[in-house]
C-alpha positions as CSV (number, residue, x, y, z in Angstrom):
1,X,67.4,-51.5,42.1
2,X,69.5,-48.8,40.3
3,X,71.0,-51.4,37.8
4,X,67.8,-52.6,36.8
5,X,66.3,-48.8,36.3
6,X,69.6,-48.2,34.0
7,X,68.4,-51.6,32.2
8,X,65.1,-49.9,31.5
9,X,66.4,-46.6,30.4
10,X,69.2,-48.4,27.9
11,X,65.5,-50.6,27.0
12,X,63.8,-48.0,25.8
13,X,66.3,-46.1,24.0
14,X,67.4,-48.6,22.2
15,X,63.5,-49.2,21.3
16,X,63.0,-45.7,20.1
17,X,66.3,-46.2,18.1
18,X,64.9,-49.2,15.9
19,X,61.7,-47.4,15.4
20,X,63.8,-44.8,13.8
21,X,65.9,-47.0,11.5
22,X,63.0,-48.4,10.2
23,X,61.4,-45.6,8.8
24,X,64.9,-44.4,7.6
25,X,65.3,-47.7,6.1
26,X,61.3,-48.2,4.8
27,X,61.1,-44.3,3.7
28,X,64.6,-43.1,2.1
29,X,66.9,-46.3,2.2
30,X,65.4,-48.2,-0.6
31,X,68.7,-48.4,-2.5
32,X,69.4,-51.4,0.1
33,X,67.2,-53.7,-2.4
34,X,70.0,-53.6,-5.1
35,X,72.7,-54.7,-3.0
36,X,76.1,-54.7,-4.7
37,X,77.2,-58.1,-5.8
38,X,77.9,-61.1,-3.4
39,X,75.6,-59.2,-1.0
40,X,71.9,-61.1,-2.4
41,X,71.2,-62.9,0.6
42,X,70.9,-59.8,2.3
43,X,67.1,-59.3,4.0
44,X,66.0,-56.4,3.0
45,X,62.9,-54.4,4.2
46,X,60.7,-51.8,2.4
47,X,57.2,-49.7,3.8
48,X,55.1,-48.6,0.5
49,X,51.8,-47.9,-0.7
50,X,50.1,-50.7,-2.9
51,X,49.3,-48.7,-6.2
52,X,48.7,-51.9,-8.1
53,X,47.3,-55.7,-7.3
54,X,46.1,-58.6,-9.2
55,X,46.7,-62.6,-8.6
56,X,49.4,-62.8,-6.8
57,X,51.6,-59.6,-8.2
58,X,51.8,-56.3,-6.4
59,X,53.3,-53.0,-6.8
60,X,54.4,-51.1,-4.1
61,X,55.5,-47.1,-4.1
62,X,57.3,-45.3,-1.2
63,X,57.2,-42.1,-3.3
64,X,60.5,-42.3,-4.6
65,X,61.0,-46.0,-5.0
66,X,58.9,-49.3,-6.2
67,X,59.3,-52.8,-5.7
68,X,57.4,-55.5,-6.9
69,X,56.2,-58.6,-4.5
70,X,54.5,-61.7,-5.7
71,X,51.8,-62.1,-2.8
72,X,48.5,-60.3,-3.1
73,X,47.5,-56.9,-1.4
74,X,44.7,-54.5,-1.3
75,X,45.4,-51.3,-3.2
76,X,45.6,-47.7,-1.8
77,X,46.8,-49.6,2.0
78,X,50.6,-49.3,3.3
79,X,52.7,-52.2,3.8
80,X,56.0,-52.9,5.4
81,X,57.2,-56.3,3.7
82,X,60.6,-58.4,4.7
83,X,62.2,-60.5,1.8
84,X,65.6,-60.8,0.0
85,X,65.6,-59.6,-3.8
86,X,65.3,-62.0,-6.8
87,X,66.1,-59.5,-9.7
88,X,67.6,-56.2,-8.5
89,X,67.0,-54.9,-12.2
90,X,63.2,-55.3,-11.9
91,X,63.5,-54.6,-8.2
92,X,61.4,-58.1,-7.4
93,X,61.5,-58.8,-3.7
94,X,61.0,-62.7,-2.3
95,X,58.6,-61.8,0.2
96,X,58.7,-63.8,4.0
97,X,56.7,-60.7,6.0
98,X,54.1,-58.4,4.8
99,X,52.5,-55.8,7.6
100,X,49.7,-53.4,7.2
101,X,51.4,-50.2,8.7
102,X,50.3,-46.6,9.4
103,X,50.4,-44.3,5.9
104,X,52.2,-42.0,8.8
105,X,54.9,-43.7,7.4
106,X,54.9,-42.8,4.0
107,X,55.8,-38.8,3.1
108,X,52.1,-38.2,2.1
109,X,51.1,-35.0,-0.3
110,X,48.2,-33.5,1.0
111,X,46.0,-32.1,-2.0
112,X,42.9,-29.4,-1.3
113,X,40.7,-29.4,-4.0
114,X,37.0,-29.8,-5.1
115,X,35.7,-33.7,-6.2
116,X,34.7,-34.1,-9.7
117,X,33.7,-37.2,-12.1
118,X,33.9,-37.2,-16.0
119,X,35.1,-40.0,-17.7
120,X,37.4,-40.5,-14.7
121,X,37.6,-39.3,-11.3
122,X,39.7,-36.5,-11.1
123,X,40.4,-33.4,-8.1
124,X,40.7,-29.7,-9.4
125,X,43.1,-27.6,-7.9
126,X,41.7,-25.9,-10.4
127,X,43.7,-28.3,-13.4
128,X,42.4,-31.4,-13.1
129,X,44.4,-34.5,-11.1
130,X,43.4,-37.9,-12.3
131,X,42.9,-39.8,-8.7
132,X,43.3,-44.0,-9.0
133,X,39.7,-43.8,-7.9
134,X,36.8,-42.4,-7.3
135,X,35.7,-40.7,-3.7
136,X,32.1,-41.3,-1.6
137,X,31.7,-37.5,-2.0
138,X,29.1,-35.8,-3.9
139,X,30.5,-34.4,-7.2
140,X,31.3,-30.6,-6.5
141,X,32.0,-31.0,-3.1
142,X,35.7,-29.9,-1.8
143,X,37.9,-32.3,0.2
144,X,41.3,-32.8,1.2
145,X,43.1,-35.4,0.2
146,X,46.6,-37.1,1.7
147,X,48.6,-39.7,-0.9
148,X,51.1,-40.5,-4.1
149,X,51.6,-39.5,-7.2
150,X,52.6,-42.7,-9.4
151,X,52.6,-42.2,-13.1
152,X,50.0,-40.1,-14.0
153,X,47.7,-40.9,-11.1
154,X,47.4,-39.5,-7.6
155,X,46.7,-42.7,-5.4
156,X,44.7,-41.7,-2.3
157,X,45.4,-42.9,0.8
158,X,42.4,-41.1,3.0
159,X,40.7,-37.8,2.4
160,X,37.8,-35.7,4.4
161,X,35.1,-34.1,2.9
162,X,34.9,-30.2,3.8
163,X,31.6,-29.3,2.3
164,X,30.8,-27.0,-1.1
165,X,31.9,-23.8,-1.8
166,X,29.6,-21.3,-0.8
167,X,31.2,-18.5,-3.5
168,X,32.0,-19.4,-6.8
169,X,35.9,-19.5,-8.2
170,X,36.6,-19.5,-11.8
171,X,37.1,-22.4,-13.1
172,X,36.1,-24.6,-9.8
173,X,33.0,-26.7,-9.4
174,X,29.9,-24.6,-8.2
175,X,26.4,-25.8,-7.4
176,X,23.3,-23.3,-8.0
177,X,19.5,-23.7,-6.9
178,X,17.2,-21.5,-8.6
179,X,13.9,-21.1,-11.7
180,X,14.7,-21.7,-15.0
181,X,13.1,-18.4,-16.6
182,X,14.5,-19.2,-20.4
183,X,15.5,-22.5,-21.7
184,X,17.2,-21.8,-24.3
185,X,20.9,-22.5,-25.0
186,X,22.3,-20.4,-22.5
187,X,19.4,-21.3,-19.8
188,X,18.9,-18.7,-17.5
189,X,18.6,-19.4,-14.1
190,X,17.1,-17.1,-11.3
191,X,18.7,-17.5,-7.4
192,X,16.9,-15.1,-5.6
193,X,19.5,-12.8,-6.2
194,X,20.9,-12.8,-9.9
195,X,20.4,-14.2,-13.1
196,X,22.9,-16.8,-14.1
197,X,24.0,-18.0,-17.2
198,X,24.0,-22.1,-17.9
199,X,25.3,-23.8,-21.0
200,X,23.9,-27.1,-21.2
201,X,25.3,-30.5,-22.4
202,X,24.1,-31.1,-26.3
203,X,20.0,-31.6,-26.7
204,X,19.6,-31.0,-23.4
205,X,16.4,-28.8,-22.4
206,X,15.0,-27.3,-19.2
207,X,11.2,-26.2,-18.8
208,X,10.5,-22.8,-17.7
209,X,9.3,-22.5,-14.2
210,X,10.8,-25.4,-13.1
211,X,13.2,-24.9,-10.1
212,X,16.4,-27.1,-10.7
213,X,20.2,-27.6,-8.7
214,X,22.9,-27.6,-11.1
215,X,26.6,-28.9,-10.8
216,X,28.8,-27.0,-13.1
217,X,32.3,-25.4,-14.1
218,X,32.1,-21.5,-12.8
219,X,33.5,-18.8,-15.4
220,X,33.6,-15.2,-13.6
221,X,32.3,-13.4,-16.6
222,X,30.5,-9.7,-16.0
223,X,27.4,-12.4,-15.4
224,X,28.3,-16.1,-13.3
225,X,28.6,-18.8,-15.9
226,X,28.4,-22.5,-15.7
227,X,28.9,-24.6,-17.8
228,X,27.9,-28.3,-17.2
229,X,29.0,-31.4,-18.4
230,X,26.8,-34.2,-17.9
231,X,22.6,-34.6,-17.7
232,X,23.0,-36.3,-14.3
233,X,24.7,-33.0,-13.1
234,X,20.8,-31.6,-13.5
235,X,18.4,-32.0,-10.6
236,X,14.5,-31.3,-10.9
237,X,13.6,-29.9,-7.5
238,X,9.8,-29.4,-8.2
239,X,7.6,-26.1,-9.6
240,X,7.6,-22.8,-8.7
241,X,4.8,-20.5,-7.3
242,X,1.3,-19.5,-8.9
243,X,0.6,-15.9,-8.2
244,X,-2.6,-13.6,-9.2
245,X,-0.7,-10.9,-12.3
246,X,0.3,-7.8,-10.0
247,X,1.4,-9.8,-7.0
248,X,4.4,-11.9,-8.8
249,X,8.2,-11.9,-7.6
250,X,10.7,-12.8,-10.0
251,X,10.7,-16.6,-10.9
252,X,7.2,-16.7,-10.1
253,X,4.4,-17.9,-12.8
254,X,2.1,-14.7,-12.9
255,X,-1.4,-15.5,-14.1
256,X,-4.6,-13.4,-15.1
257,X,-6.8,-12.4,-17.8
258,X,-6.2,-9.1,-19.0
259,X,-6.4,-7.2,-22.8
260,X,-4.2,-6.3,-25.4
261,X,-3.3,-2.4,-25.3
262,X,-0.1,-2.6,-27.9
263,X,0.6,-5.7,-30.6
264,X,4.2,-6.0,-31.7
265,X,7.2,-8.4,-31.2
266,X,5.8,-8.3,-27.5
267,X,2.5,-8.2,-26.0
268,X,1.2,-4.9,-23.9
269,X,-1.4,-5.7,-21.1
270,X,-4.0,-3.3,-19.4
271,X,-3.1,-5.1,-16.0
272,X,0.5,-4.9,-15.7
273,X,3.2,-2.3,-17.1
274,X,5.4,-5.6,-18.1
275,X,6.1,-6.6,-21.8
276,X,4.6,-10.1,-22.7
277,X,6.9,-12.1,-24.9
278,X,6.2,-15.7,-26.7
279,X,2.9,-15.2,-27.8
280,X,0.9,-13.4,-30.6
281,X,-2.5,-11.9,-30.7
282,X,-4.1,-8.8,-32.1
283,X,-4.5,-5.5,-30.3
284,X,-8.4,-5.6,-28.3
285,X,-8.2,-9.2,-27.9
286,X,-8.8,-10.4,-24.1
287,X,-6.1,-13.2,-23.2
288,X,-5.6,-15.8,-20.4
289,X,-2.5,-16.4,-19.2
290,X,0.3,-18.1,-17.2
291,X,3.9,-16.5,-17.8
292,X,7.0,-16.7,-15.8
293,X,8.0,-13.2,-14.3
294,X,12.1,-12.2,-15.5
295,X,13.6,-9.1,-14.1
296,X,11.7,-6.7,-16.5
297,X,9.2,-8.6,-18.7
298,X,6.9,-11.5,-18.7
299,X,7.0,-14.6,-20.8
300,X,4.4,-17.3,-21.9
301,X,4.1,-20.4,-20.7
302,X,0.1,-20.9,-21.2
303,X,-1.2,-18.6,-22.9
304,X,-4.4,-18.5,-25.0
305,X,-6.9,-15.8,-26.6
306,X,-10.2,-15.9,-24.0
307,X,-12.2,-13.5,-26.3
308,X,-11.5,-12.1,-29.6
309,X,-11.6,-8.8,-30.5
310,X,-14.2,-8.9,-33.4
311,X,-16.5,-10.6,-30.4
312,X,-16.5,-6.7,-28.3
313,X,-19.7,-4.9,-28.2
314,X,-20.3,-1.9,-30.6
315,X,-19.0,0.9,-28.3
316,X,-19.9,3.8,-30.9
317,X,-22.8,4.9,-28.6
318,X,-21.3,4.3,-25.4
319,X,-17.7,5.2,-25.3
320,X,-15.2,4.0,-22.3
321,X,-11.7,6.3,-22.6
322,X,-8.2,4.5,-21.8
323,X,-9.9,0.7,-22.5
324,X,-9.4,-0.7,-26.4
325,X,-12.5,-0.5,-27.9
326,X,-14.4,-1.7,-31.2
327,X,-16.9,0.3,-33.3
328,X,-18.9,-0.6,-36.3
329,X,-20.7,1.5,-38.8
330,X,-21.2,3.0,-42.0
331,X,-18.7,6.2,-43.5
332,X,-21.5,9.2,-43.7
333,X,-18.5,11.9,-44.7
334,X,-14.9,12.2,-45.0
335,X,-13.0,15.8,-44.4
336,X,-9.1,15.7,-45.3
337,X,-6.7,18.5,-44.4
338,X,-3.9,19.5,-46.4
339,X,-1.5,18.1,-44.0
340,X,-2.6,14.8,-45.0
341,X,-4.7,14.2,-41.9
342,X,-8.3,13.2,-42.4
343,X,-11.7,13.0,-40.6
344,X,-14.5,10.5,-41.3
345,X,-17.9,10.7,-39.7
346,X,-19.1,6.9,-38.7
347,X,-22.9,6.6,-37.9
348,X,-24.4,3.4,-36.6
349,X,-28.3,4.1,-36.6
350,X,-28.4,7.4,-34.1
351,X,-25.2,7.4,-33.0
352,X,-22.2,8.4,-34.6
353,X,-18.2,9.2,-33.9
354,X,-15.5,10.7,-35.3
355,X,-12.9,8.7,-36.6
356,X,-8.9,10.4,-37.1
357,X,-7.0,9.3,-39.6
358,X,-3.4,10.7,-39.5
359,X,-1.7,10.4,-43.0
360,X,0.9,7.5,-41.0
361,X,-1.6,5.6,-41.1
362,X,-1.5,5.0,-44.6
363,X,-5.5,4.6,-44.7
364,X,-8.0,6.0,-47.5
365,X,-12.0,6.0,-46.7
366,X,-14.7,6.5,-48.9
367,X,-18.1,7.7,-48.5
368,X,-21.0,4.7,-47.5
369,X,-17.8,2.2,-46.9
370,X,-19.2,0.2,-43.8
371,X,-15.9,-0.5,-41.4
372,X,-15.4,-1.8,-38.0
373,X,-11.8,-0.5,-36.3
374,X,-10.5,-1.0,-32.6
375,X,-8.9,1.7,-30.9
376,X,-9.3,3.9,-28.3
377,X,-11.8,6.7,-27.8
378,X,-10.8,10.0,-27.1
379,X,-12.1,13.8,-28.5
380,X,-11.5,15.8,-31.5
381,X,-12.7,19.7,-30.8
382,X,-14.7,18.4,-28.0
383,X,-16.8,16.3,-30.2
384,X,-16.6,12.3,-29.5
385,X,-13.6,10.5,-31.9
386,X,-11.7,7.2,-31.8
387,X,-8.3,6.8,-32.8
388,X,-6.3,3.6,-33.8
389,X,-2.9,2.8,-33.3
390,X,-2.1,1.8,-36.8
391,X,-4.0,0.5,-40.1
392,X,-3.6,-3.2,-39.0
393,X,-7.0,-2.3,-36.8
394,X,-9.4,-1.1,-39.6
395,X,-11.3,-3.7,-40.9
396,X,-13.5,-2.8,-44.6
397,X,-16.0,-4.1,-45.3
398,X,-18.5,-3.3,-47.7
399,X,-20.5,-0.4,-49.9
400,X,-23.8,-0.1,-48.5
């Protein structure tokens, strides 16, 4: 009973012995397929990664070493194969055995780095790693990878996807969600949180208020950049919210109907303290509107004029203060001060108004000229007056 216990013990250490050798010989021992001369006959054995298979010829790669075998294997799978060598030059093995082993075999690199597909499949560490193929992982998305580099390749063995990143790195992969509030070349998206800054790839054109998730390249600049690569990196998520002018968040569309209190390289509203950019129309005129709401202005996505200014009512005999306003009527008198600043009396049939005429304005009346301005009314020595904001908004007409 005790001899055959010994018998067991001497079993199993001899077992754990040959499992050793192997991988010695498999892993660092690979100079025993050149065998000096008269030696050729010698069976040789070698555990490597296929990194290369077509007909019958395959490459295998231990990370040091490669052989080549004339028997076809799948790529990117270990093997342990048995044979003698035919040409120790070109390290060609005559192959008798070929296993499928554990890549536990092989000293693996182990890679962490985010997934991302150009004209090739690469990993960035941040610098870009050409892989021998392309991962099921979605293009952005971190993983870690165990394998070989052969050539100018890494050949993966396994990897496991560990998500996206939720901050950004410079010059990693990043993924945004947010409304496109200006399409132009930087786009400006909106998070929720921040602005950020997206070149696109050439011709390629988002529409404001759309809300979009975009794979890019993330620069750290004073505002987050990205800059993406491809059109398929671009995904249309659907519209963003309709809200009554006065109510809006930024990245929503504001609308409303409102009137022109200042015409210049922007709009000014009576509804809203916000600047209206990307459309024109003349100071007085009523406009409808839908326009995406930025950080501090408004801009114009539909935008038209609801009621023109020349259609207001007369408002000589019934003056509103702080709302533009239009009169009509004939000059009766003119009084100009030496300053340059002048008076002129407009009557329309029993009423009449007082209309100042600062000498910026550049503006000179005469007597029975029939005009129609829009401006606002106001006093002048507590006596009724209108006042306009510049010459642009005094219309002549005629001599009665």
């Amino acid at each position: 009973m005790v001899k055959l216990k010994k018998l067991e013990i001497v079993f199993i250490v001899l077992s754990f012995l040959s499992l050793a050798l192997l991988y010695y010989i498999g892993t660092e021992k690979i100079t025993a397929i050149t065998p000096n001369e008269g030696e050729k006959e010698d069976i040789i054995q070698f555990i490597g990664l296929c990194v290369y298979s077509k007909g019958d010829f395959s490459v295998l790669y231990n990370g040091t070493k490669t052989i080549i075998i004339h028997k076809n294997l799948e790529p990117n799978k270990v093997y342990r194969v048995m044979g003698k060598t035919i040409d120790s030059s070109k390290s060609t093995i005559d192959v008798f055995d070929v296993i499928e082993v554990s890549p536990e075999l092989l000293p693996l690199e182990t890679l962490n780095g985010t997934f991302w597909k150009g004209s090739a499949c690469y990993l960035l560490l941040p610098e870009r790693i050409r892989l021998n193929k392309c991962l099921n992982v979605s293009k952005g998305e971190t993983v870690k990878v165990d394998g070989l580099f052969y050539g100018k390749k890494f050949y993966v063995v396994r990897y496991v996807q560990e998500g996206f990143l939720t901050r950004p790195e410079n010059n990693m992969p990043f993924v945004i969600k947010g409304v496109v509030l200006d399409n132009r070349n930087p786009s400006t998206i909106w998070n929720g949180s921040e602005e950020i800054k997206v070149y696109l790839p050439y011709k390629t054109e988002l529409k404001i208020g759309d809300i979009v998730e975009i794979t890019g390249i993330a620069k750290l600049y004073s505002t987050l950049t990205l800059y993406v690569e491809d059109n398929s990196d671009i995904k249309f998520l659907g519209r963003t919210n309709i809200t009554e002018i006065g109510k809006e968040n930024i990245g929503d569309i504001a609308y409303g109907m409102c009137q022109i209190t200042k015409s210049a390289r922007y709009l000014k509203l009576n509804c809203t303290s916000l600047k209206l950019y990307g459309f024109s129309a003349k100071f007085g005129d009523i406009i409808e509107f839908k326009a995406i709401r930025r950080k501090n202005s408004l801009y114009c996505i539909e935008c038209r004029v609801k009621i023109p200014r020349e259609k207001l009512s007369n408002s000589i005999c019934h003056p509103l203060s702080n709302i533009p306003s239009k009169i009509h009527g004939r000059v009766t008198w003119i009084k100009r001060y030496a300053n340059g600043f002048s008076i002129a009396n407009i009557t329309n049939e029993k009423c009449w108004i007082l209309l100042k005429l600062p000498k910026s304005l550049g503006v000179s009346l005469h007597e029975n000229l029939t005009i129609t301005a829009f401006g606002f009314h106001s006093t002048y020595r507590g006596m009724p007056a209108f006042e306009i904001p510049s010459g642009d908004e005094l219309c002549l007409e005629k001599y009665s």
